[in-house]
C-alpha positions as CSV (number, residue, x, y, z in Angstrom):
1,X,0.0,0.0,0.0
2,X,2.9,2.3,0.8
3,X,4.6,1.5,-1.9
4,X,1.3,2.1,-4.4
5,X,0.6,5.7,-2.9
6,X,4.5,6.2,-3.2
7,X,4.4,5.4,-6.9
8,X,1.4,7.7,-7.8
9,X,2.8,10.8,-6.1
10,X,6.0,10.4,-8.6
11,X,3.9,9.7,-11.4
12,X,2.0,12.9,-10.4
13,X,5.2,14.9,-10.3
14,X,5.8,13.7,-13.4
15,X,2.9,15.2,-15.0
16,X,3.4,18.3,-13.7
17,X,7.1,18.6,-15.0
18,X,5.5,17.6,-18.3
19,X,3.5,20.4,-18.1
20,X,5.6,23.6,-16.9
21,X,8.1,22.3,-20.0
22,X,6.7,26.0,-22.0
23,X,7.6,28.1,-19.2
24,X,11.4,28.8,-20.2
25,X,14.4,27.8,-19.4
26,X,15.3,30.5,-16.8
27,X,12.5,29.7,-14.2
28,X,13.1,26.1,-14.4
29,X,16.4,26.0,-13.2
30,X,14.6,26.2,-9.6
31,X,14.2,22.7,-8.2
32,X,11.0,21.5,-9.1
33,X,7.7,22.0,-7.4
34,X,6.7,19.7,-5.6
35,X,2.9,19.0,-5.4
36,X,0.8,19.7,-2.1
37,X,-0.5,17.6,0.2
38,X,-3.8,17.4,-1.4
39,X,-2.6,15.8,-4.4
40,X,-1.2,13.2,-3.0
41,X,-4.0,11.5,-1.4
42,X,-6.6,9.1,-3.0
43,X,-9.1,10.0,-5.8
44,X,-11.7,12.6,-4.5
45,X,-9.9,13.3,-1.0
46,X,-12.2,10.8,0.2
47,X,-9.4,8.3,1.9
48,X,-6.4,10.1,3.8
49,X,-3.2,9.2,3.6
50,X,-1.9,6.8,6.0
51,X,1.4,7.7,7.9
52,X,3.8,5.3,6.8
53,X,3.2,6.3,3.2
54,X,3.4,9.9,3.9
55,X,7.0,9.1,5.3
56,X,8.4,7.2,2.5
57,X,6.9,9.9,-0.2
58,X,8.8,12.7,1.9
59,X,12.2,10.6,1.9
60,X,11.9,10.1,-1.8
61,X,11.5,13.6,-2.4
62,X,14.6,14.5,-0.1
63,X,16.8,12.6,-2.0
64,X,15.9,13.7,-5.3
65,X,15.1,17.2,-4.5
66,X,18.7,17.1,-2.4
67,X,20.4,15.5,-5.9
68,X,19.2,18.5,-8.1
69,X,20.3,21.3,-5.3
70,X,23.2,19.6,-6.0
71,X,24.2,19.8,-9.3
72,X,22.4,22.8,-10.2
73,X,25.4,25.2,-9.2
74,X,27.6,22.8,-11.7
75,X,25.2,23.0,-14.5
76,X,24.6,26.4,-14.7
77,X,26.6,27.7,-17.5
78,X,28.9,30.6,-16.5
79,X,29.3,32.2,-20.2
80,X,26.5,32.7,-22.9
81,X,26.3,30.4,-25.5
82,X,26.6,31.5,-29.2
83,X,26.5,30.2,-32.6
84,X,28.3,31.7,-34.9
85,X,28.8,30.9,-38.4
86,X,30.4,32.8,-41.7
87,X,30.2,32.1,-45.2
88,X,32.7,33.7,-47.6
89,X,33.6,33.9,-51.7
90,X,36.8,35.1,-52.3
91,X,38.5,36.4,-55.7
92,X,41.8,34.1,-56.2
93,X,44.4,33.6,-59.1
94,X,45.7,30.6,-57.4
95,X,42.5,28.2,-55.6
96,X,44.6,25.5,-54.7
97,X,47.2,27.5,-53.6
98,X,44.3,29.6,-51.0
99,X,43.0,26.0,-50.5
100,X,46.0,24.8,-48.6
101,X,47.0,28.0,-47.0
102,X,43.5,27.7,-45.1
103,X,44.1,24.5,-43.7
104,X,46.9,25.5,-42.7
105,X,45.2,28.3,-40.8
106,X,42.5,26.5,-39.6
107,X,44.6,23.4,-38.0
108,X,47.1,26.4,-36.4
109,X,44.2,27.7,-34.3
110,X,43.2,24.3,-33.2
111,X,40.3,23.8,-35.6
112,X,40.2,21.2,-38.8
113,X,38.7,20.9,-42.3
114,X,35.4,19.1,-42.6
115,X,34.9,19.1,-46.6
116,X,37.4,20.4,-49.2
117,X,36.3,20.1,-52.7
118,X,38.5,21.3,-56.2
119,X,35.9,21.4,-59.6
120,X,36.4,22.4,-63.2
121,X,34.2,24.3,-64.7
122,X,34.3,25.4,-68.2
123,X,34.2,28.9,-68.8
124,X,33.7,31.3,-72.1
125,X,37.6,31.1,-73.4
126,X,39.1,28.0,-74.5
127,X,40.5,27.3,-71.2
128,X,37.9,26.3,-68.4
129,X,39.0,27.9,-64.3
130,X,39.0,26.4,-60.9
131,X,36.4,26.5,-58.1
132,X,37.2,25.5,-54.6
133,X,34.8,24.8,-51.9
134,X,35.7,24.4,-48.3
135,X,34.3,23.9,-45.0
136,X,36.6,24.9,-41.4
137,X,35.6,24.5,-37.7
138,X,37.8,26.3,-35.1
139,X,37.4,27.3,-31.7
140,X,34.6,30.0,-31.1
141,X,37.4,32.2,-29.2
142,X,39.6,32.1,-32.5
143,X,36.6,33.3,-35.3
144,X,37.5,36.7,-35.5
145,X,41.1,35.8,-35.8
146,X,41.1,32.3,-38.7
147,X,38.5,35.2,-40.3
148,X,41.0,37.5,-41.2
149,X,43.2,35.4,-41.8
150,X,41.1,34.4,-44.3
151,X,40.1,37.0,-45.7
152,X,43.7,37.2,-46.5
153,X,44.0,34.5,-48.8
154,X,42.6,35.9,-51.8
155,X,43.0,39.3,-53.9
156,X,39.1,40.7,-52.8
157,X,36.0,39.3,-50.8
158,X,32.6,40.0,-52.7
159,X,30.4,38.1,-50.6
160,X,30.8,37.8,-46.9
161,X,27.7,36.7,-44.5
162,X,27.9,36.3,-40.8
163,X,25.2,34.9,-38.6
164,X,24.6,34.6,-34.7
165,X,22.4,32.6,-32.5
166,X,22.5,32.8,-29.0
167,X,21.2,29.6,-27.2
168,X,22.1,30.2,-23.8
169,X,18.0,30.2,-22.4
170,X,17.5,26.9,-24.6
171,X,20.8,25.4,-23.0
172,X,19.6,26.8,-19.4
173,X,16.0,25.1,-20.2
174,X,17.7,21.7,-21.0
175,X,19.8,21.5,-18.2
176,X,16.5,22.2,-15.8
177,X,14.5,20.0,-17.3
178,X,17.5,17.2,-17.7
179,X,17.9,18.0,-13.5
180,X,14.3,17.4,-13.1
181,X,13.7,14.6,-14.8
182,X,17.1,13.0,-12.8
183,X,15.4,13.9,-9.5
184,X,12.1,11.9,-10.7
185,X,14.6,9.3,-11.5
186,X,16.0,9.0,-8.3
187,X,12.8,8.5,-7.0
188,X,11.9,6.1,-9.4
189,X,14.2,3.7,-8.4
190,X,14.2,4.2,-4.2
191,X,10.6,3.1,-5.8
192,X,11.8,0.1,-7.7
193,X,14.6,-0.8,-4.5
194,X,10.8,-1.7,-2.1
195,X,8.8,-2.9,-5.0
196,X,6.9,-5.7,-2.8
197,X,5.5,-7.8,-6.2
198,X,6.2,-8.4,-10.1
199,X,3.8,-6.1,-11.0
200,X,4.7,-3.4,-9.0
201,X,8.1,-3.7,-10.5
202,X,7.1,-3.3,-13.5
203,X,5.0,-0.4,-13.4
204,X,8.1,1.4,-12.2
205,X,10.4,-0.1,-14.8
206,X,7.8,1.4,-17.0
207,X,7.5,4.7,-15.6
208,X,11.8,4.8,-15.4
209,X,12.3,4.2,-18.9
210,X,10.1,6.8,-19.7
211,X,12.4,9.3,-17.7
212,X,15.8,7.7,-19.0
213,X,14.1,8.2,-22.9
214,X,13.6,11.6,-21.9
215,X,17.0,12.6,-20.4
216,X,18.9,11.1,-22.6
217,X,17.0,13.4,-25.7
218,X,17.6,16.4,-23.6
219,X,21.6,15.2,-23.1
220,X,21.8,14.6,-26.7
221,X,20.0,18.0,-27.7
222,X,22.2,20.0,-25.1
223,X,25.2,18.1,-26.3
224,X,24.4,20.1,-29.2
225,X,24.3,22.9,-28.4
226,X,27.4,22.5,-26.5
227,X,29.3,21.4,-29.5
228,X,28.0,24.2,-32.3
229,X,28.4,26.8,-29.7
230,X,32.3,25.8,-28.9
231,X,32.9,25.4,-32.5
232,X,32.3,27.8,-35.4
233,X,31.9,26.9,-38.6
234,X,33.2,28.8,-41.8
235,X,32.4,28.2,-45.5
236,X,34.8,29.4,-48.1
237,X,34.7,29.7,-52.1
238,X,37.5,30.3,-53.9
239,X,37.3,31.4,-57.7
240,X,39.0,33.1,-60.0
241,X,38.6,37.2,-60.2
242,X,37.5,37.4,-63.7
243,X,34.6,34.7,-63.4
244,X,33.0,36.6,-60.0
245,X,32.9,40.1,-61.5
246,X,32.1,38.9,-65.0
247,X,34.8,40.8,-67.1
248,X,34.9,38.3,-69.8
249,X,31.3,38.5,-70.4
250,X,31.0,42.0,-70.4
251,X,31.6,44.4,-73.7
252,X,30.5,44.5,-77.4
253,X,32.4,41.6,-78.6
254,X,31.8,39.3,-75.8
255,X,28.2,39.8,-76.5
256,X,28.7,39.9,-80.1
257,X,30.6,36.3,-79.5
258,X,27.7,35.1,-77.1
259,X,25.1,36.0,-79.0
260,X,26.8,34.0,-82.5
261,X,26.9,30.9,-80.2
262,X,23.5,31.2,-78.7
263,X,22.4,31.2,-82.4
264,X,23.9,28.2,-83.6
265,X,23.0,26.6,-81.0
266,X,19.4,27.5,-81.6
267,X,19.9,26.7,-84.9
268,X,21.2,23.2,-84.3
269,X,18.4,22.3,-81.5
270,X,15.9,22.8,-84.3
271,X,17.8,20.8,-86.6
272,X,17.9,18.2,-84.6
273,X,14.2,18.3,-83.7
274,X,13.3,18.1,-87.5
275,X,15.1,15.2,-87.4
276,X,14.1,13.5,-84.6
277,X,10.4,13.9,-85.7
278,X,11.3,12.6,-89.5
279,X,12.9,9.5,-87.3
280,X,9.6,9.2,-85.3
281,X,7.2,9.2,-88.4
282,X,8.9,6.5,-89.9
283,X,7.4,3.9,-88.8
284,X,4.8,5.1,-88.8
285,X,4.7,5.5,-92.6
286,X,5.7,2.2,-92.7
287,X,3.5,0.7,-90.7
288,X,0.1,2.3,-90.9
289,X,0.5,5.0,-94.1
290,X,1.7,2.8,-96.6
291,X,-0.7,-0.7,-96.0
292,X,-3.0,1.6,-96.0
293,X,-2.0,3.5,-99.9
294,X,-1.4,-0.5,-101.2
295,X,-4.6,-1.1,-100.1
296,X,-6.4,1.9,-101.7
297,X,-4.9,1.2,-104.5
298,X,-5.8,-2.6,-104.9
299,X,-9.4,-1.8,-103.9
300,X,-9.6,1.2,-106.8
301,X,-8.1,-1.6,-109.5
302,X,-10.5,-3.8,-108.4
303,X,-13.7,-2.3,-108.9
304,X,-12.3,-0.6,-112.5
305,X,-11.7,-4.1,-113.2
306,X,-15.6,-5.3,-112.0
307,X,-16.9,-2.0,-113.7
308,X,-19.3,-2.8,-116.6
309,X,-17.9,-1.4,-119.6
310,X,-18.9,1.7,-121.1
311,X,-22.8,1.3,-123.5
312,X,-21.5,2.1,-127.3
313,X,-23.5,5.2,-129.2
314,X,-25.8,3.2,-132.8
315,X,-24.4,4.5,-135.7
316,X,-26.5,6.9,-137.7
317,X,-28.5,5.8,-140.4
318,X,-27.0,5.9,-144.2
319,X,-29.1,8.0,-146.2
């Protein structure tokens, strides 16, 4: 009986927390409410509480209140948390030279390169020019620093974009909710430790690997967090100054050039349609138009052949 009151007043606690989770994160790093006296007694208030049960509830709810108080001051974070990000496309005569030189950088400030790609991409002339594509993560405390150095690399930036996110109230939210839901598993197994049956037990194994599904979500989200806020991230492009600003495309001649080549290739597109449509009619012809002008033809000889022939004109009297 102890033991069944005991489990329903963590089961109620549980509901609440899964309630007050919109609140924010700032007023749930508090230890969490626990409920009055009046919830914890049987349906309707109509049967009190007996003693015993009372005192088991209250220990449960000491040592799980007492864990939280305790590692609230540790999980608390002392600095705010911030994402920050760039992305960057940068005019260079030499890609693969700016390529490795931010490697280099990037593994000098403690950071490394996640994706480093080199394409060829064919371009107006007869020769075709190099793009390179790279993705960094370094330190957050080194950004502004592996930025410039960046920036650096090439002749002229004609695209930079940098973006911030601060997450700090969504990491302060996780770790409350994360200390809440450790305190109702605290509780949950001093629970399990005097289950007095099977099925008791497994009620509480039930209700504890609801908790443990939900803390570990909330570790994995605030790891995170954790993980883009300590580490920024910093796309690159590197391509060759004439292709960005579009010199060789620009001008009479250029145009004059483009515009010859647009025809022609106009020119041949409809070519080959007319041929692929001569291609696709014949068999057609072959099939269906030309059975059907043999057959035309045999019916008309046929009935000129059944045709009764012409009546002759009498010949005039001789006078």
């Amino acid at each position: 009986m102890r033991l069944k009151t005991a489990l329903s007043s963590v089961l109620i606690l549980l509901a609440l927390a899964g309630c007050s989770r919109s609140e924010g994160g700032a007023n749930s790093a508090s230890r969490p409410a626990a409920p009055d006296s009046g919830a914890l007694t049987t349906s309707g208030g109509k049967a009190e509480r007996s003693s015993a049960g009372a005192t088991a509830e209250a220990e449960i709810r000491d040592v799980s209140l007492s864990q939280a108080d305790a590692s609230q001051a540790a999980s608390v974070p002392t600095e705010r948390k911030i994402i920050r990000n760039a992305a960057l496309t940068i005019e260079s005569d030499a890609p693969a030279e700016g390529q490795r030189r931010i490697a280099s950088i990037a593994e000098q400030r403690g950071g490394f390169v996640v994706t480093s790609e080199s394409r060829h991409q064919d371009g107006d002339g007869e020769r075709g020019y190099e793009v390179v594509t790279m993705e960094v993560r370094i330190p957050f405390a080194q950004f502004d620093a592996v930025l410039g150095e960046i920036r650096g690399v090439g002749s002229a930036v004609v695209d930079e974009k940098i973006t911030g996110q601060d997450v700090t109230e969504e990491y302060i939210d996780l770790e409350a909710r994360a200390r809440t839901q450790r305190a109702f598993e605290a509780q949950l197994l001093e629970l399990l430790k005097r289950a007095g049956g099977v099925t008791e037990a497994l009620e509480v194994q039930r209700a504890l690997a609801t908790v443990r599904t939900e803390i570990e979500r909330l570790e994995g989200r605030r790891r995170f967090l954790e993980n883009q806020s300590s580490l920024s991230t910093i796309k690159v492009t590197l391509r060759p100054a004439g292709v960005l600003a579009g010199a060789s495309t620009r001008g009479f001649f250029p145009g004059l050039k483009r515009a010859f080549a647009n025809g022609i290739d106009v020119a041949l597109s409809i070519t080959l349609g007319l041929i692929q449509v001569i291609i696709a009619l014949i068999p057609v012809f072959l099939l269906i138009v030309l059975p059907l002008m043999l057959l035309f033809r045999f019916s008309m000889r046929r009935r000129r052949r059944n045709a009764p022939p012409p009546p002759t004109a009498a010949a005039p009297p001789v006078g």
